[in-house]
N, C-alpha and C positions, 0 to 999 in steps of 0.2 A: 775343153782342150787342155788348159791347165791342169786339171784334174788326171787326166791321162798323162801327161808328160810325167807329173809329179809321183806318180803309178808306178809307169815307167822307169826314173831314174831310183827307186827305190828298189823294185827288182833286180835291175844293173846293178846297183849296189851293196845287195845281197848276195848276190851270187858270186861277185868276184870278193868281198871281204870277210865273210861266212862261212861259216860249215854248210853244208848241203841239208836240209831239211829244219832249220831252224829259226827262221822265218814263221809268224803265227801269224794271225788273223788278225789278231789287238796289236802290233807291228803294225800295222796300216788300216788303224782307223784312220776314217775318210772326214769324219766329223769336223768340219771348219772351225778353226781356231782363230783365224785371223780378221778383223774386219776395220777396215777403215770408215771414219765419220759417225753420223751419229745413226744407231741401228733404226729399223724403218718401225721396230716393232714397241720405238719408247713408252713407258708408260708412266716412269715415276724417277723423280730428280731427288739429288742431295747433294751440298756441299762444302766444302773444308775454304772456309775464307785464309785461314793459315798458311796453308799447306798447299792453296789455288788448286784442288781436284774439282771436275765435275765426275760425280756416281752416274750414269742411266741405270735405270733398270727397266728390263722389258717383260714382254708378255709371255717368254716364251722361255724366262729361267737363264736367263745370260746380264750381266752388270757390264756395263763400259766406263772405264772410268779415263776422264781426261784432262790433263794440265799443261801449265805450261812448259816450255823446251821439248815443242810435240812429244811431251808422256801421253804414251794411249796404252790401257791394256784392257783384257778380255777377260773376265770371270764368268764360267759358266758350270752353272748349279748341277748336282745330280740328278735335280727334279726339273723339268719340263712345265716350271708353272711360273702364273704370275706372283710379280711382289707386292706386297701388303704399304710396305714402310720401308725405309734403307737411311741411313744415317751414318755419318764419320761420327768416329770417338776422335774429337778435333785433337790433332796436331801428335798424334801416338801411332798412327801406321793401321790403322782396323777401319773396318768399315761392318757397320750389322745393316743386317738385312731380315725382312721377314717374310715368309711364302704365304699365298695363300692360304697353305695346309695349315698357316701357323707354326711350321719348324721359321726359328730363331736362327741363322747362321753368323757367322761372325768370320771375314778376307783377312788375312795379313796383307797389306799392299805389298810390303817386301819382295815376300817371297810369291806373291802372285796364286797364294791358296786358299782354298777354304781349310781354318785351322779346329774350328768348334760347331758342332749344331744340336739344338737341343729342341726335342717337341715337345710343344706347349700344349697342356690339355686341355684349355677351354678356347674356345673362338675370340682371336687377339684384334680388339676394337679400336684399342688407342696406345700410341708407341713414342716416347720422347726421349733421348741419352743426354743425362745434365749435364751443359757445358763444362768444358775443361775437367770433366772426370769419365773415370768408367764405370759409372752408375748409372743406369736406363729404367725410367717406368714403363710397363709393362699393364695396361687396362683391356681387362675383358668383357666379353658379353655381359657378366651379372653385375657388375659395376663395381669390383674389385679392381684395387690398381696395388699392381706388385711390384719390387724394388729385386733388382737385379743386377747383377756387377761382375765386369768380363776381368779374371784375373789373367793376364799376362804372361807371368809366370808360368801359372800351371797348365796354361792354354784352354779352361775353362768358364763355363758362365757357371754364376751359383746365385741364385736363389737366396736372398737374404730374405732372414724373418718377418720383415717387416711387411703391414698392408693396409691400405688405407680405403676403406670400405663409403659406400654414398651417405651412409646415418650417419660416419663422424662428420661428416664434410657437411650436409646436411644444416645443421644447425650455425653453424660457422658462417656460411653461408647466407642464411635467413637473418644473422645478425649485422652485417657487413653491408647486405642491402637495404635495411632498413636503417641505418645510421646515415649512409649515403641520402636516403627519400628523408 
């Protein structure tokens, strides 16, 4: 019934404040933008102790995020899939998120967008963004972990050279434990 009013008052209001025939299709997408609470379809949390946001992320490619002085808003992905990992860059206004597919996206809270996405070409196993910066590890299936860092500025992520493979770690490792025993 809602849906029909809001139909409704949108034709009404085309017609009297428009040209005749200028009205399109994508004008009245119907795709729900709005939603109150917490979505039914949550599947993965994050959040800003700073900044008091809670992330959801759900199954079906949409982020709610919510704070205090009732802040609620709707981020919904171009993809239709679940999220991987989601994490705030604490106290800077970003939030990254990762899809299934493995695209890397990155919100402005601001301005309520998605501002950057980048696909990753290997299957993304493990995802951590070091506190109080915006530098994120990035570990995949073969047991590389990449350094990664969202510039601001230029509204990108880049790929820093750096990568720290399971043989360096490896031994590091074997000696750390055995000092421990």
């Amino acid at each position: 019934m809602f849906a029909k009013r809001l139909l409704q008052k949108a034709i009404n209001n085309s017609q009297h404040n428009l040209p005749r025939g200028s009205l399109t299709a994508e004008d009245l997408d119907l795709r729900v933008a709005v939603h109150y609470g917490i979505p039914s379809t949550a599947s993965i949390l994050a959040f800003d102790p700073i900044q008091r946001l809670l992330a959801i992320g759900t199954v079906d490619g949409r982020i709610k995020v919510i704070g205090g002085d009732g802040i609620e808003g709707l981020f919904i992905s171009p993809k239709q899939l679940p999220y991987k990992y989601i994490e705030f860059l604490q106290n800077q206004g970003y939030l990254v998120s990762i899809l299934n597919d493995n695209d890397i996206q990155v919100w402005n809270l601001k301005s309520r967008s998605l501002v950057y996405c980048l696909e990753w070409e290997t299957n993304i196993t493990a995802f951590s963004v070091i506190h109080g910066s915006s530098l994120m590890y990035v570990g995949d299936e073969y047991a590389l972990v990449a350094v990664v860092k969202y510039d601001a500025e230029d509204g990108k992520l880049l790929q820093l050279p750096y990568h720290i493979s399971a043989n360096s770690l490896n031994g590091n490792i074997c000696r750390i434990v055995s000092s421990v025993c």
